[in-house]
ROTI-435871 format. One record per residue (C-alpha): residue number from 1; x, y, z. Coordinates in steps of 0.1 Angstrom, whole numbers. Example, Ala and Ser with C-alpha at 12.3 -4.5 7.8 and 13.67 -1.06 7.14 Angstrom:
REM residues 2
<papa><pos>1</pos><u>123</u><v>-45</v><w>78</w></papa>
<papa><pos>2</pos><u>137</u><v>-11</v><w>71</w></papa>
***
This chain:
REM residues 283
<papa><pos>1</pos><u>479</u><v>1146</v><w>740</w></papa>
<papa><pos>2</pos><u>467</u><v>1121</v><w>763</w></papa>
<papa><pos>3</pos><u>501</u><v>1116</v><w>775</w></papa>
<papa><pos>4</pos><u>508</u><v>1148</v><w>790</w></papa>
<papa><pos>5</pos><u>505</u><v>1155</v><w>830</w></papa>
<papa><pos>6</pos><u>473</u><v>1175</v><w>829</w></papa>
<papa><pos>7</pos><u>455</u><v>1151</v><w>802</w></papa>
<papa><pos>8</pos><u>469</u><v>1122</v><w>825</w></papa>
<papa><pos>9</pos><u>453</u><v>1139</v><w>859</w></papa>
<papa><pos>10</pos><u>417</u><v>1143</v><w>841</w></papa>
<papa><pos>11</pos><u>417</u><v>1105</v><w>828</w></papa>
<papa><pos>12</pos><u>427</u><v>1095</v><w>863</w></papa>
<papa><pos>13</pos><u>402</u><v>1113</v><w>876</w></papa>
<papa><pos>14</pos><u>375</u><v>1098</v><w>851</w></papa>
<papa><pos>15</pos><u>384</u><v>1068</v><w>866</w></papa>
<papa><pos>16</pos><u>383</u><v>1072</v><w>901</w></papa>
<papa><pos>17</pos><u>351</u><v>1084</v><w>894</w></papa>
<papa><pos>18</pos><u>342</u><v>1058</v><w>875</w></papa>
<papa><pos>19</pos><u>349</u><v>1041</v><w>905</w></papa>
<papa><pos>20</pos><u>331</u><v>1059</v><w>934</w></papa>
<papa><pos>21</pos><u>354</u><v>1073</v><w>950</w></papa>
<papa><pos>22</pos><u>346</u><v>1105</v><w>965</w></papa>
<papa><pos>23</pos><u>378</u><v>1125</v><w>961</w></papa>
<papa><pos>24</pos><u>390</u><v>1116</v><w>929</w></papa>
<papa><pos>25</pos><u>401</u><v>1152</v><w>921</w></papa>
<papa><pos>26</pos><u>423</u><v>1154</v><w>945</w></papa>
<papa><pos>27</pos><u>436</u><v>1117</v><w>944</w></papa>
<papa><pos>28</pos><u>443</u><v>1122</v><w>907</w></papa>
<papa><pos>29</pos><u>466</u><v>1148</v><w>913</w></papa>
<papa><pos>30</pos><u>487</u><v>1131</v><w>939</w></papa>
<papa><pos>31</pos><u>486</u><v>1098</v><w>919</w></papa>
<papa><pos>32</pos><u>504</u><v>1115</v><w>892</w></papa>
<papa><pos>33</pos><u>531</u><v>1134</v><w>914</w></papa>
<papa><pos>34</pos><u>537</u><v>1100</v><w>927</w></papa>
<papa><pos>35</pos><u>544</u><v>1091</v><w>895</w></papa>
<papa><pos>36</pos><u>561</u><v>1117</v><w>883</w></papa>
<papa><pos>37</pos><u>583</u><v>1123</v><w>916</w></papa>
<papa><pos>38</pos><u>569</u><v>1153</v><w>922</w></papa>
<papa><pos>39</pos><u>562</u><v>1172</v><w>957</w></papa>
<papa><pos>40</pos><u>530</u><v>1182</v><w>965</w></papa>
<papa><pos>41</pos><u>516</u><v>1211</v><w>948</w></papa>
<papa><pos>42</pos><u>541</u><v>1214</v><w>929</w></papa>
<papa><pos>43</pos><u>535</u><v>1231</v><w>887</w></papa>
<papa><pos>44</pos><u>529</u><v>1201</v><w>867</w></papa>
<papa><pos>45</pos><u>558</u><v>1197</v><w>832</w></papa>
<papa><pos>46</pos><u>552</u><v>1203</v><w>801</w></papa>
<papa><pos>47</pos><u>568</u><v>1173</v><w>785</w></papa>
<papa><pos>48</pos><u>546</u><v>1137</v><w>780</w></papa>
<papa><pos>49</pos><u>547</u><v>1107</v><w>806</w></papa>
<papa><pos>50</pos><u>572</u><v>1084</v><w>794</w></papa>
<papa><pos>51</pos><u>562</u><v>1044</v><w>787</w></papa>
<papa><pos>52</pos><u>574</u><v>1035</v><w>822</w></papa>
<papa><pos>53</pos><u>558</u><v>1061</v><w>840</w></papa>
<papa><pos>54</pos><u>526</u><v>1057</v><w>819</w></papa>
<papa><pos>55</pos><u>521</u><v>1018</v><w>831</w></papa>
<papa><pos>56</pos><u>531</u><v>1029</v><w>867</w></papa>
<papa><pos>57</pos><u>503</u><v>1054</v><w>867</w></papa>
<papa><pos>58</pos><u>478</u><v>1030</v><w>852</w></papa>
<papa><pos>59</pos><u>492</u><v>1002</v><w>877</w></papa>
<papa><pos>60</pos><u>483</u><v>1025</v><w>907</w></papa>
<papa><pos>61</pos><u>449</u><v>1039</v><w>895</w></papa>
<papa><pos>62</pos><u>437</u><v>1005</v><w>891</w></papa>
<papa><pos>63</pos><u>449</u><v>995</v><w>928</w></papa>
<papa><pos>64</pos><u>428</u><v>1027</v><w>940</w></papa>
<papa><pos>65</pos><u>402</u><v>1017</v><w>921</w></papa>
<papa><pos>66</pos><u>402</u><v>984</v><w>940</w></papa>
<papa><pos>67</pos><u>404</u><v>1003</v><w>970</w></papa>
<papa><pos>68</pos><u>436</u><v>999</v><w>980</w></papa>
<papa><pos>69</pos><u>448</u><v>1034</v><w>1003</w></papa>
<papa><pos>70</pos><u>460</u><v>1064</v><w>986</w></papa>
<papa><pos>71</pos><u>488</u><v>1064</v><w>1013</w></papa>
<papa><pos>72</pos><u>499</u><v>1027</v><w>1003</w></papa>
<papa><pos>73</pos><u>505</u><v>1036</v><w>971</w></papa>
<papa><pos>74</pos><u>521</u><v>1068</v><w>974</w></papa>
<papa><pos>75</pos><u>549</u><v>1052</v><w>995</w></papa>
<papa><pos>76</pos><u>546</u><v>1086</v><w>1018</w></papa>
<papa><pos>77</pos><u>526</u><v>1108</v><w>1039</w></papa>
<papa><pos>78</pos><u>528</u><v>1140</v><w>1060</w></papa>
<papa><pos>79</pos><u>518</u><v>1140</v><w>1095</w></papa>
<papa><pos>80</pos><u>522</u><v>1172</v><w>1115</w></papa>
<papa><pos>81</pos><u>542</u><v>1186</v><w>1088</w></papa>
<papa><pos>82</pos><u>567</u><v>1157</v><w>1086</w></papa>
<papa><pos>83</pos><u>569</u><v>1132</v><w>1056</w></papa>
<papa><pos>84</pos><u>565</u><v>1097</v><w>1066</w></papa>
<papa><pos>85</pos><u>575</u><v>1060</v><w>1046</w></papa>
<papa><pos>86</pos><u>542</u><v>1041</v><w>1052</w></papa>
<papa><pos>87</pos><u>530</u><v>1006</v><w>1035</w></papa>
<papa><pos>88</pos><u>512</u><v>976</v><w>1039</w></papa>
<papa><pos>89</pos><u>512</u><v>963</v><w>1074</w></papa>
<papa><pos>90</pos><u>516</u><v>996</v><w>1088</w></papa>
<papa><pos>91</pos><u>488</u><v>1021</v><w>1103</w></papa>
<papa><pos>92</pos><u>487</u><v>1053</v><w>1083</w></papa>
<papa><pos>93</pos><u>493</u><v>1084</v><w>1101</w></papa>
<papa><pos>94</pos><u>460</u><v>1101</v><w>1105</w></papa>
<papa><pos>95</pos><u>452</u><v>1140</v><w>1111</w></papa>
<papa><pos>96</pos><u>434</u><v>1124</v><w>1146</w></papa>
<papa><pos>97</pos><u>467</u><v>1119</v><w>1159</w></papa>
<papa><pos>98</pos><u>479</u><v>1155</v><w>1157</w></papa>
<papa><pos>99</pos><u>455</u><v>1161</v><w>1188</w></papa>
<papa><pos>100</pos><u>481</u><v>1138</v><w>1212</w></papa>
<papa><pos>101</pos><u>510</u><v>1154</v><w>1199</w></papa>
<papa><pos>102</pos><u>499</u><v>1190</v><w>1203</w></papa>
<papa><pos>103</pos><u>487</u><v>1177</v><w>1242</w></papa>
<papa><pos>104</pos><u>523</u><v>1165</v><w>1244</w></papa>
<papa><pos>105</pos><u>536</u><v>1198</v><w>1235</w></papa>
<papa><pos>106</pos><u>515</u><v>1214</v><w>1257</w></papa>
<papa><pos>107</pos><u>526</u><v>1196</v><w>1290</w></papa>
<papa><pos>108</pos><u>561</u><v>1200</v><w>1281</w></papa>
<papa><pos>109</pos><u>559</u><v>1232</v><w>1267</w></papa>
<papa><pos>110</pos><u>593</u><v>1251</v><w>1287</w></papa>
<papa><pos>111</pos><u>610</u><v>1213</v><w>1299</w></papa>
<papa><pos>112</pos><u>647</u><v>1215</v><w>1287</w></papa>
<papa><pos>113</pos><u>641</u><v>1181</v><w>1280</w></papa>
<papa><pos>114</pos><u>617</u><v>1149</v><w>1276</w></papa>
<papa><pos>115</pos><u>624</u><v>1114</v><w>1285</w></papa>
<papa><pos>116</pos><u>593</u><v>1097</v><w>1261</w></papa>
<papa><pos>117</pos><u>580</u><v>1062</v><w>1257</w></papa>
<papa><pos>118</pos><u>558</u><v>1058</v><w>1227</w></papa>
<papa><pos>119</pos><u>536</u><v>1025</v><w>1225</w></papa>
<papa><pos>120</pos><u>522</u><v>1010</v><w>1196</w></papa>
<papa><pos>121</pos><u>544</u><v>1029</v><w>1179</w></papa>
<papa><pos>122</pos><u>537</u><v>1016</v><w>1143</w></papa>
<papa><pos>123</pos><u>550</u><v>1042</v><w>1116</w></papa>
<papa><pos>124</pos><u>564</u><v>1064</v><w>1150</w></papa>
<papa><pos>125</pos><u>547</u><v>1097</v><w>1137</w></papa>
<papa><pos>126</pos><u>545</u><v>1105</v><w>1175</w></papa>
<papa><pos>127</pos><u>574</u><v>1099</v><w>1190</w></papa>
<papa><pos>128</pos><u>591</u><v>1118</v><w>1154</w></papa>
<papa><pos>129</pos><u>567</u><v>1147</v><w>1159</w></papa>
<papa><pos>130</pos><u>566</u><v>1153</v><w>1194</w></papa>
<papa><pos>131</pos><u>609</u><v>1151</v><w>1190</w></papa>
<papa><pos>132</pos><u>607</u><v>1181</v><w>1161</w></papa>
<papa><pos>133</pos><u>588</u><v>1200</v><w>1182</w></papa>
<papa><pos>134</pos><u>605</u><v>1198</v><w>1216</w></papa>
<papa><pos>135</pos><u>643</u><v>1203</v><w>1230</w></papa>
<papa><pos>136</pos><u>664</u><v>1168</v><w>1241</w></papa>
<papa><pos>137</pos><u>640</u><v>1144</v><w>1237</w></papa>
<papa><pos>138</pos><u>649</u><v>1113</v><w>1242</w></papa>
<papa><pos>139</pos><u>634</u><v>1077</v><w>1249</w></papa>
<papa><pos>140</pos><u>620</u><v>1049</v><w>1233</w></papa>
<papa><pos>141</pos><u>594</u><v>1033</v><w>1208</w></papa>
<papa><pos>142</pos><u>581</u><v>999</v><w>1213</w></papa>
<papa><pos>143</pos><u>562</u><v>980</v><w>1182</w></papa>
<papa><pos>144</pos><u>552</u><v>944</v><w>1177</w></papa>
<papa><pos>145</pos><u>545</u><v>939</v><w>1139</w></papa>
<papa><pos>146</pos><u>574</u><v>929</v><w>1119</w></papa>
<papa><pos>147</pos><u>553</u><v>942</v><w>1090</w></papa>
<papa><pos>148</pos><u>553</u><v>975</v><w>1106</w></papa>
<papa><pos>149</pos><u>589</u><v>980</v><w>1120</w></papa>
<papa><pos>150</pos><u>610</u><v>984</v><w>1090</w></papa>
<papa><pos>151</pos><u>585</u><v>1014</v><w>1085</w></papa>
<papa><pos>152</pos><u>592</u><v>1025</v><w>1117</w></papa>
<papa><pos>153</pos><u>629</u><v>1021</v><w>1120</w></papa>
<papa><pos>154</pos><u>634</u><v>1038</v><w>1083</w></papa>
<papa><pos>155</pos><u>605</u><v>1069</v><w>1100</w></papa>
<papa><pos>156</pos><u>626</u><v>1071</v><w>1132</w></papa>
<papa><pos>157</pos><u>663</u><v>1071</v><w>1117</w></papa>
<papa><pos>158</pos><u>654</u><v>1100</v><w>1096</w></papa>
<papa><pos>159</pos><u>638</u><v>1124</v><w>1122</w></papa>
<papa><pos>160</pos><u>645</u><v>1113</v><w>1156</w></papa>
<papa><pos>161</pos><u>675</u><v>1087</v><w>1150</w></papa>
<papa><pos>162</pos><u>683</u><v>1096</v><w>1195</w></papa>
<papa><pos>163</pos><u>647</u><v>1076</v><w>1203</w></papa>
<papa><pos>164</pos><u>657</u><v>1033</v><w>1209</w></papa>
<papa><pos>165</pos><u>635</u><v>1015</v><w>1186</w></papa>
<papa><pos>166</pos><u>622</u><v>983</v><w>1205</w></papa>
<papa><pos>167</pos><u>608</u><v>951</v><w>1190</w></papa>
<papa><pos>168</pos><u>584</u><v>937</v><w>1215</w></papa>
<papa><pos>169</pos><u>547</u><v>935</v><w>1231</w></papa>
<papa><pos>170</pos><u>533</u><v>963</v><w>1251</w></papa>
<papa><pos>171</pos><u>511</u><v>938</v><w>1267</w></papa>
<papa><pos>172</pos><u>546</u><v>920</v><w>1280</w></papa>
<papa><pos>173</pos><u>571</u><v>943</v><w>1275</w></papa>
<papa><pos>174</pos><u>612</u><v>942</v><w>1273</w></papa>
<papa><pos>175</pos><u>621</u><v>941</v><w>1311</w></papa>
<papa><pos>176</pos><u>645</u><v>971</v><w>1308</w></papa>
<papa><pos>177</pos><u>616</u><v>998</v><w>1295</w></papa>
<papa><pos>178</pos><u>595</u><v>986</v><w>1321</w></papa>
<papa><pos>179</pos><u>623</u><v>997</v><w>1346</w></papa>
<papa><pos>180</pos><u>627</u><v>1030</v><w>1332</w></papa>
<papa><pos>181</pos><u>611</u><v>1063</v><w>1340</w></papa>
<papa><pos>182</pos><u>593</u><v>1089</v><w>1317</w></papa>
<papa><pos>183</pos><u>580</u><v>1122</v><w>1318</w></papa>
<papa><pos>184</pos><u>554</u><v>1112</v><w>1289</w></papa>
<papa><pos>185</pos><u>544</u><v>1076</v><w>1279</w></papa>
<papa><pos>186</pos><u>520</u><v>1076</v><w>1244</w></papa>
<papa><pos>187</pos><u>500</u><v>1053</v><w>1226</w></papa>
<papa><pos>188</pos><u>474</u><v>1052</v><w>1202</w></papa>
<papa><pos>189</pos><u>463</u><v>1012</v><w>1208</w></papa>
<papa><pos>190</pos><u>438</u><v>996</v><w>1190</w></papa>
<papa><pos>191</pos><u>401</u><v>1006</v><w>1198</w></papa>
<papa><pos>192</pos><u>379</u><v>995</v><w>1171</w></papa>
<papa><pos>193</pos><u>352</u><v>974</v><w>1186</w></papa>
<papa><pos>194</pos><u>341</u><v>946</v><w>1173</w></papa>
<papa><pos>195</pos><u>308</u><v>964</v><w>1155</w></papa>
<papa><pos>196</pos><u>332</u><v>984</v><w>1142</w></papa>
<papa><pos>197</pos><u>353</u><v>959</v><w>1124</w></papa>
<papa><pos>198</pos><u>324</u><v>944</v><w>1108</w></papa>
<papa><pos>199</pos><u>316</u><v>979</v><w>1095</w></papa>
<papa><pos>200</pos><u>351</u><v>987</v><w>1082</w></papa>
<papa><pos>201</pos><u>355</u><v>1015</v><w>1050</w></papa>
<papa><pos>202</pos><u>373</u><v>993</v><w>1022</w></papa>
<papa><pos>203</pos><u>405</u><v>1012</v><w>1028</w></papa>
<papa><pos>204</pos><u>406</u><v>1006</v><w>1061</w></papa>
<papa><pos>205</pos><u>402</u><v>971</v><w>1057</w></papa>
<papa><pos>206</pos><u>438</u><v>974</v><w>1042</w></papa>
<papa><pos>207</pos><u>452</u><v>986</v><w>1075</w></papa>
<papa><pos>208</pos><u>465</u><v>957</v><w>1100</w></papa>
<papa><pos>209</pos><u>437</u><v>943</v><w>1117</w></papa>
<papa><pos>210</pos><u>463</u><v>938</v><w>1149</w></papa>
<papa><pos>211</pos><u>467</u><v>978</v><w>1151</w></papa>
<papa><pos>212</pos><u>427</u><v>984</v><w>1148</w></papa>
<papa><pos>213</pos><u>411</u><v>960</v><w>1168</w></papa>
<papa><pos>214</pos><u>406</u><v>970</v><w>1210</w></papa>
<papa><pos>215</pos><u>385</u><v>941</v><w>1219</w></papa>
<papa><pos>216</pos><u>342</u><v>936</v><w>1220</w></papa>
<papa><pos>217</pos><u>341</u><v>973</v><w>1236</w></papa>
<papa><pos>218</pos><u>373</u><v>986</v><w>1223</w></papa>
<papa><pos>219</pos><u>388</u><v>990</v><w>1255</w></papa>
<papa><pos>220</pos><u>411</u><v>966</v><w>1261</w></papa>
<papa><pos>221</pos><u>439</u><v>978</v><w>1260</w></papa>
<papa><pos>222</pos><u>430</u><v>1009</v><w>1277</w></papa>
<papa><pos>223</pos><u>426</u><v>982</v><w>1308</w></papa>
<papa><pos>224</pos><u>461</u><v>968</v><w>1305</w></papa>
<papa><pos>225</pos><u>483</u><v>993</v><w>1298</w></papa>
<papa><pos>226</pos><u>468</u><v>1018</v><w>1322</w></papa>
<papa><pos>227</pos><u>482</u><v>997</v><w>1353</w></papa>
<papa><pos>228</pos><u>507</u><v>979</v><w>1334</w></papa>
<papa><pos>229</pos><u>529</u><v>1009</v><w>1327</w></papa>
<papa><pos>230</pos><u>523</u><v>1031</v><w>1354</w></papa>
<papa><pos>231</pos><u>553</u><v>1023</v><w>1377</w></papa>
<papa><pos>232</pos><u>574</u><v>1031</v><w>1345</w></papa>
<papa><pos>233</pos><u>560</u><v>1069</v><w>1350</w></papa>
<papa><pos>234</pos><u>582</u><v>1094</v><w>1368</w></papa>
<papa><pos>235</pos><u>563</u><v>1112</v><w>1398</w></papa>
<papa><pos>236</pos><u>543</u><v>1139</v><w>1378</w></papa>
<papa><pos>237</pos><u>548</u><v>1121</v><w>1346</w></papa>
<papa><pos>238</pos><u>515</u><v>1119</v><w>1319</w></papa>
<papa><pos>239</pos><u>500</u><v>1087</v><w>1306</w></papa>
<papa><pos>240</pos><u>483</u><v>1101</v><w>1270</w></papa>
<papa><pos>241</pos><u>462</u><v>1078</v><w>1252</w></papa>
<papa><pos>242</pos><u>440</u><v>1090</v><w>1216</w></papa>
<papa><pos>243</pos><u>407</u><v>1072</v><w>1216</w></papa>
<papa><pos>244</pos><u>381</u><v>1064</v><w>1194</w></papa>
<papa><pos>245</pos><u>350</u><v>1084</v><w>1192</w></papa>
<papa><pos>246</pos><u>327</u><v>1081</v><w>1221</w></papa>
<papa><pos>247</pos><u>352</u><v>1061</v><w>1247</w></papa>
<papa><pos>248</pos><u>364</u><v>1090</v><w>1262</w></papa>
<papa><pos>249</pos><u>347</u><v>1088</v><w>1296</w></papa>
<papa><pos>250</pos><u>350</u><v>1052</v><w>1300</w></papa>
<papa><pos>251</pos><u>389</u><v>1053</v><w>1297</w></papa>
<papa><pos>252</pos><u>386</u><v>1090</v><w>1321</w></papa>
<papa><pos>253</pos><u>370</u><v>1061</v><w>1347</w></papa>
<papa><pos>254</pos><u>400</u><v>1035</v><w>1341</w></papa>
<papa><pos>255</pos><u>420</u><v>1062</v><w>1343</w></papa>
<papa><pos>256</pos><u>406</u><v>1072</v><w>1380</w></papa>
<papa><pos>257</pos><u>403</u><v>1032</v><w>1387</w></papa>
<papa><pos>258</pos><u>438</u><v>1030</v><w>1386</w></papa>
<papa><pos>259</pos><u>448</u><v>1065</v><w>1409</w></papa>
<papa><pos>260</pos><u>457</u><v>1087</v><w>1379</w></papa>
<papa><pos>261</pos><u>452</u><v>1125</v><w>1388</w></papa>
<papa><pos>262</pos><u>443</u><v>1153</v><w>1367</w></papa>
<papa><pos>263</pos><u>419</u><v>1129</v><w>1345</w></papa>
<papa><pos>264</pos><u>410</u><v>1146</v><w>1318</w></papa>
<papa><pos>265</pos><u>401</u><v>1147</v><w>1281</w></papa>
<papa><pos>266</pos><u>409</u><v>1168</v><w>1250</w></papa>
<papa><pos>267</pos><u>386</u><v>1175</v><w>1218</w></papa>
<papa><pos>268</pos><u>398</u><v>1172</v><w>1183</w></papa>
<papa><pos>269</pos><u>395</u><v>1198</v><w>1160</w></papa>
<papa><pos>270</pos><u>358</u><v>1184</v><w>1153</w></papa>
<papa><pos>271</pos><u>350</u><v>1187</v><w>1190</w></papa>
<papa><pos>272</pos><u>355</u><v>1150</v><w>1194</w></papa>
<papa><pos>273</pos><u>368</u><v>1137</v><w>1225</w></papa>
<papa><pos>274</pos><u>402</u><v>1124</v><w>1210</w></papa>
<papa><pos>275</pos><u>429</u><v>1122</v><w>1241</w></papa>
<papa><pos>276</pos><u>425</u><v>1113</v><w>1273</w></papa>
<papa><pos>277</pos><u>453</u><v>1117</v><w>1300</w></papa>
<papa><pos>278</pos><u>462</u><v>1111</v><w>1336</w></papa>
<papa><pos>279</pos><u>492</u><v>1117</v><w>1357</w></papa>
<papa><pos>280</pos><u>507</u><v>1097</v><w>1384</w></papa>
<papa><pos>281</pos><u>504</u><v>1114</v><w>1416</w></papa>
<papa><pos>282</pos><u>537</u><v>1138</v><w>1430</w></papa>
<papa><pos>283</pos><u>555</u><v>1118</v><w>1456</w></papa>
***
């Protein structure tokens, strides 16, 4: 029958194909646990779609067919082995990102506790994992989309409902996080360049254009927020940026520009330079 899960995987997959796109095996699976409400990986029923579900599966092929991202649709993703609510307006959690939050983990590995400022916070996958992973955490997330901070508020209330959830610009930030002090203050900014936004992948070109784009170079806001927030560091404490491929050493220089110590930079699992750090100096 056509209408049963596994018939409904392989015409998805035709499909998808059909379309170009180049994981349509895997896509067609997820598509239809989406559908059916299913976790991941989980044995696929016996029993036939019904109607509903049928037209919902149909509805969301042909939106991944248009390119619209896997992620969007599926209402969810995992990040660091956490499920997060993600949707339009919103930058998906990518497995780039693990890099900072395994850094973070590392320079507090032992703290009894963590007093964290995440930046650019968008669907807050940092400031959630780095919270599972470590003891007391506590802190703050600051996001300017209104697109992406029900996403963020929903993301945060369910795995680290202790961090304050801020509306506001990191570029001119609430007064009263500019007066605390952290031990760790993340961000994954924008830094596409502007040849890279010319040369976006179609899903990407789903993604908010505000959370991609760093400036001509991709570095602006590397500049700003370097000095900005560094008087909002406690002595010792570790500004930890991710960064696109390639801008590594020229945030290591802003970095050094702006009296950071202990400059450095950390590979990705591809051997890409991914995160690059710097702590203010011990009094």
């Amino acid at each position: 029958m056509v209408n049963t899960p596994r018939a409904a995987v392989q015409e998805t997959r035709r499909r998808l194909e059909n379309a170009g796109l180049e994981s349509a095996q895997f896509e067609s699976r997820i598509l239809v646990e989406t559908v059916l409400e299913l976790p991941y990986g989980a044995p696929l029923p016996e029993q036939p779609l019904t109607e509903t579900q049928q037209q919902r599966l149909a509805e969301l092929t042909a939106r991944r067919c248009d390119h619209e991202p896997l992620q969007y649709l599926c209402g969810t993703w995992e990040f660091f082995g956490l499920e997060f609510r993600v949707g339009e307006g919103v930058l998906i959690p990518r497995q780039d990102t693990e890099t900072l939050v395994e850094t973070v983990l590392e320079l507090r590995k032992g703290a009894p506790s963590t007093c964290l400022l995440d930046l650019c916070s968008g669907s807050g996958c940092i400031p959630a994992a780095v919270s599972a992973h470590l003891p007391d955490v506590t802190g703050a997330v600051l996001e300017l989309s209104p697109d992406a901070l029900p996403y963020l508020r929903q993301n945060l209330h369910r795995h680290a409902p202790q961090l304050q959830c801020c509306a506001g610009d990191v570029l001119c930030p609430p007064a009263a996080l500019l007066e605390q002090q952290y031990h760790i203050i993340t961000c994954n900014p924008p830094y596409l360049t502007a040849a890279d936004m010319e040369q976006l992948q179609p899903e990407v070109a789903h993604e908010p254009e505000t959370a991609l784009f760093g400036g001509t170079d991709g570095l602006d806001f590397y500049r700003k927020l370097t000095t900005l927030w560094k008087p909002a560091l406690l002595p010792g404490g570790w500004l930890v940026y991710e960064v696109g491929a390639g801008q590594a050493a020229d945030v290591e220089q802003i970095f050094r520009k702006n009296g950071y110590a202990q400059v450095h930079t950390v590979p990705d699992l591809t051997g890409i330079g991914r995160v690059v750090l710097g702590q203010k100096a011990e009094i």
